[in-house]
C-alpha positions, -999 to +999 in steps of 0.1 A: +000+000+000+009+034-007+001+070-007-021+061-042-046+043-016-047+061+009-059+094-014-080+070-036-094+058-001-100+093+010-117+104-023-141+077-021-149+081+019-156+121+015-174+110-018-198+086-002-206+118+023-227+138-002-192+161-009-179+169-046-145+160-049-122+169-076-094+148-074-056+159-083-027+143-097+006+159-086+034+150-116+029+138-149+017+101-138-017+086-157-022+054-137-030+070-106-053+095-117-078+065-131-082+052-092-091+089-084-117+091-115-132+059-101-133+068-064-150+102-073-165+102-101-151+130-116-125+135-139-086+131-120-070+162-132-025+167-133-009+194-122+030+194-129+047+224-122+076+216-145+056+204-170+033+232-170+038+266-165+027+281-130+001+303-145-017+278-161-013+251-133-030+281-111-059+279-138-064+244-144-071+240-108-092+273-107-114+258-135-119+220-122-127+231-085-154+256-099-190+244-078-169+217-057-172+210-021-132+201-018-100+190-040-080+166-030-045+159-043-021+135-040+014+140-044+043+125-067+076+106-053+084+124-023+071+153-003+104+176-020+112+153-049+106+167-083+127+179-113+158+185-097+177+168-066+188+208-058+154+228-064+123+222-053+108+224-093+080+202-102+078+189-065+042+179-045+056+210-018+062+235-049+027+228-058+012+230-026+029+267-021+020+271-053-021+266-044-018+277-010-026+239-001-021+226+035-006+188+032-013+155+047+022+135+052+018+099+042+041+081+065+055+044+064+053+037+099+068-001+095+095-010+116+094+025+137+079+044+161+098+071+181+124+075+144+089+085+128+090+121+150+125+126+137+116+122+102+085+144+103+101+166+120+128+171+092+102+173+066+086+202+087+120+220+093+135+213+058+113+243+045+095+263+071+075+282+043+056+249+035+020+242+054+029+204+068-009+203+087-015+163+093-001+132+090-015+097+077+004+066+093+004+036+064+014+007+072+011+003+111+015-030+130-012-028+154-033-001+175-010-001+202+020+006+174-005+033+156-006+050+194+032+048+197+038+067+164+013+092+169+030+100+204+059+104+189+047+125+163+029+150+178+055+153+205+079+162+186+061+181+161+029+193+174+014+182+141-015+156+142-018+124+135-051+117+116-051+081+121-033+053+098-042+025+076-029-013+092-005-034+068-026-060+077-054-045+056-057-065+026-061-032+003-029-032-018-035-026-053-020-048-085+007-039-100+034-048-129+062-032-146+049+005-147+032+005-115-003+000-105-025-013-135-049+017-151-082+014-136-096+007-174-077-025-171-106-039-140-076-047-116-105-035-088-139-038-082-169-027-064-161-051-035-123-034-034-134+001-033-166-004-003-136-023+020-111+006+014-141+028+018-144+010+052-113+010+065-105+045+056-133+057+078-127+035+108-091+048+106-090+080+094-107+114+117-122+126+076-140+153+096-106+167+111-091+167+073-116+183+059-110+212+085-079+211+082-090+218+036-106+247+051-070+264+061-065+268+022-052+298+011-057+297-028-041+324-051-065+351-068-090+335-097-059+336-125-071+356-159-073+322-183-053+321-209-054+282-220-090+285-237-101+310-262-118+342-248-147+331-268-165+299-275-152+280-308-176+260-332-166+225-339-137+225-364-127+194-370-132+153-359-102+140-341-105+101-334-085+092-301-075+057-298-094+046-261-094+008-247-075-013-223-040-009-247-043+030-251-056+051-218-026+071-212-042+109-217-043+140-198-080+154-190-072+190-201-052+184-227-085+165-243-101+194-231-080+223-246-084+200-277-121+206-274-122+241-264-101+249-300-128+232-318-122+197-317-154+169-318-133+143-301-142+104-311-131+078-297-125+044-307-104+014-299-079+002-321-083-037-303-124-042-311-131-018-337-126-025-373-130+011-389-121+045-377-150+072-370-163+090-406-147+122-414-119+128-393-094+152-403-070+136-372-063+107-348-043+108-317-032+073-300-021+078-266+003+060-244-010+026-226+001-013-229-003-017-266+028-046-256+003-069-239-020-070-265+003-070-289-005-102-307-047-087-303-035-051-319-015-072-351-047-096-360-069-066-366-063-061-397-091-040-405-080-014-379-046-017-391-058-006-425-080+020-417-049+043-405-030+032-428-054+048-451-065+079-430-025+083-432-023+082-471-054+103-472-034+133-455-055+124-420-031+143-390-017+114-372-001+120-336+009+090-319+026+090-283+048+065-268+022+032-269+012+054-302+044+055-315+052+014-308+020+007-327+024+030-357+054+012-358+068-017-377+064-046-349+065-049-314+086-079-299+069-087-265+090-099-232+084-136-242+103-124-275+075-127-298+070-100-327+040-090-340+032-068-370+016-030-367+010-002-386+037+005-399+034+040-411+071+052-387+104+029-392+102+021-355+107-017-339+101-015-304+112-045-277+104-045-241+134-048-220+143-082-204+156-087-173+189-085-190+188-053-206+188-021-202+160-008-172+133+014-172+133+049-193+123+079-170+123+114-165+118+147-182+125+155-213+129+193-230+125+189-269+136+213-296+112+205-327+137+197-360+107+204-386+074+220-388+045+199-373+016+195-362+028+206-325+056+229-328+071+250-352+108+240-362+130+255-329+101+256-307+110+239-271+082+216-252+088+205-220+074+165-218+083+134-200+095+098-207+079+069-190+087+035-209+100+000-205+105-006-242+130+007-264+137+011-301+160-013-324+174+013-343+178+051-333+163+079-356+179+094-381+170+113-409+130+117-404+137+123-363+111+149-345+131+164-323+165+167-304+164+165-266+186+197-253+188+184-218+200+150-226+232+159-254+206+170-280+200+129-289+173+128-318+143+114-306+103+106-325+101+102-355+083+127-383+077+126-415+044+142-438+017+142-415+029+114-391+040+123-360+054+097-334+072+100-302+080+083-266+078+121-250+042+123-236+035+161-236+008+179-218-009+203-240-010+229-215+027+233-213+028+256-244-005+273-253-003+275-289-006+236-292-036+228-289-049+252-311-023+244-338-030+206-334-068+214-341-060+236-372-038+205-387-069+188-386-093+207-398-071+218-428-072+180-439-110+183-437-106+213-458-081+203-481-107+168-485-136+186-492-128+214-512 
């Protein structure tokens, strides 16, 4: 168990209580946020402040808490871990300055007790300025050990402990090589979600942490500057690739997508055999498109279909999973390869135990052409989150170069194909949504003249 269950625990409890709750992802993660969609019901939301520039963090967060009762977000890594191991950039305590944001230290309490009142009391001290209001014990042994830590705590602290989850609980969610399995996947059910639901409230003072929401000091309603001033008519029909092997997308970048013009469609690349009528782009997001690999290759009728939305002149943005099935193949972790689209001259292989680990981190890329996304020298901030990697480097039809690792050439572009491992959020520059929306709708133009 984790900090992932406890907020997805806490989401649910204040849920079932009549409050609306708009869940928060801090970081660029899209797993978690599917567990906070589910606990809720409302759409998980990211907010990355290296990703994403302050300004429009402060909006996002102005816009989705509009006529909610209380938001609720759960950090990334640790409380000061972010972009850098020597600034506090893109960290859960730069965000929560950020929104004026009181936080709720998770805490592994197993195998301590009186060591957990030094190591709070270091994350209070290690930056005074930051609003360390409660702490959650995860993890504890027994109610006698949850008493001992919560002496401890407060003594040395004077912060309170708001109760703790046991390790005995049987609430720890499923997992494999990227973390927890997305929530479109089933990994829990009904049954899951009314025990945590349980357990949270017997353990957990929920009335205390929501008084302790109300010491919020959120900045000034920011002027928006992410959607137009006015409302947009529908522009263009931009299919987005949505089932269990593509789910990695961010809520507002769909929505900026949308607020441009954009009738988004979606369809699923596993069951469907035809794309959605009159698009003038598709979009296939990140996801697991290497364990249905062999399920992906035998549609062939999907397979088709881009191909020839591709050869029509059909915008086609595909995004880590996207970019391993517009590929050539995918070999799984069995060693098995199986055909895809073929429209970039990418083989992708997931990594075995032998080989080289897992891809992470953030990426800042300098476009090498005119696109879709970026004019040629434009700069995107965007981040890297794979397992898989590619049997031969780009070279000539590249996307962009990557200034902070050596300016590598990474993605892969060529006429109106764009593919990539670099997930970007498109709130990090504001001009791409809008420019992603026009790519499509000049197809649409150029197709029906």
């Amino acid at each position: 168990m984790g900090k992932t269950t406890v907020a997805t625990g806490v989401m649910a409890a204040l849920t079932r209580r009549g409050l609306k709750v708009q869940p928060f992802k801090a970081g660029p993660d899209y797993i978690d946020p599917s567990y906070h969609t589910w606990a809720s019901g409302r759409a998980s939301r990211n907010l990355d402040t290296w990703l994403i520039p302050h300004q429009a963090v402060a909006e996002i967060f102005h816009r989705a808490t509009s006529g909610t009762d209380i938001a609720v977000l759960e950090g990334v890594m640790g409380l000061y871990d972010g972009h850098s191991s020597l600034s506090e950039a893109g960290s859960t305590a730069e965000l929560s300055k950020l929104l004026g944001a009181p936080v709720v230290l998770v805490v592994d309490a197993h195998g301590a007790a009186r060591s957990l009142g030094a190591m709070v009391k270091g994350y209070a001290d290690f930056d005074p300025t930051l609003h360390l209001c409660g702490v959650v014990l995860n993890g504890t042994g027994s109610p006698g050990h949850l008493k001992l830590c919560e002496e401890a705590i407060e003594f040395a602290t004077g912060i309170p402990v708001l109760g703790g989850l046991s390790r005995h609980d049987d609430l720890r969610l499923p997992e494999r090589h990227l973390g927890l399995i997305p929530m479109v996947e089933g990994p829990a059910g009904r049954e899951y979600l009314e025990r945590l639901v349980a357990r949270v409230e017997e353990s957990i003072d929920l009335v205390r942490l929501v008084e302790l929401a109300g010491l919020a000091k959120p900045p000034p309603t920011p002027t928006p500057t992410l959607i137009p001033k006015s409302p947009i008519t529908q522009r263009a029909r931009l299919a987005v690739a949505q089932d269990r092997a593509f789910s990695f997308y961010y809520a507002d970048s769909l929505d900026l997508l949308r607020a441009w013009g954009a009738e988004i469609l979606t369809f699923s690349p596993l069951q469907d055999t035809s794309l959605p009528p009159n698009i003038g782009g598709l979009y296939i997001g990140g996801g697991f498109p290497e364990l249905y690999a062999r399920e992906l290759s035998e549609n062939k009728g999907m397979i088709q279909a881009i191909r020839e939305a591709a050869q029509a002149g059909v915008t086609v943005y595909g995004e880590c999973g996207g970019l391993m099935y517009l590929g050539q193949d995918i070999r799984d972790f069995e060693g098995r390869e199986s055909p895809m689209v073929g429209l970039v001259p990418a083989r992708s292989a997931l990594q075995t135990a032998g080989g080289k680990r897992l891809t992470l981190g953030y990426r800042t890329a300098k476009a090498l052409k005119n696109g879709p996304l970026l004019r040629r020298e434009e700069e995107v901030r965007g981040h890297e989150f794979h397992w898989s990697v590619l049997e031969e480097e780009p070279s000539g039809h590249a996307a962009y170069r990557i200034t902070n690792q050596g300016g590598r050439r990474e993605g892969f572009q060529r006429g109106n194909v764009l593919a990539s491992y670099i997930h970007i959020h498109l709130a990090s520059r504001r001009d791409i949504a809008p420019r992603f929306v026009e790519a499509c709708r000049r197809h649409r133009q150029n197709a029906n003249p």
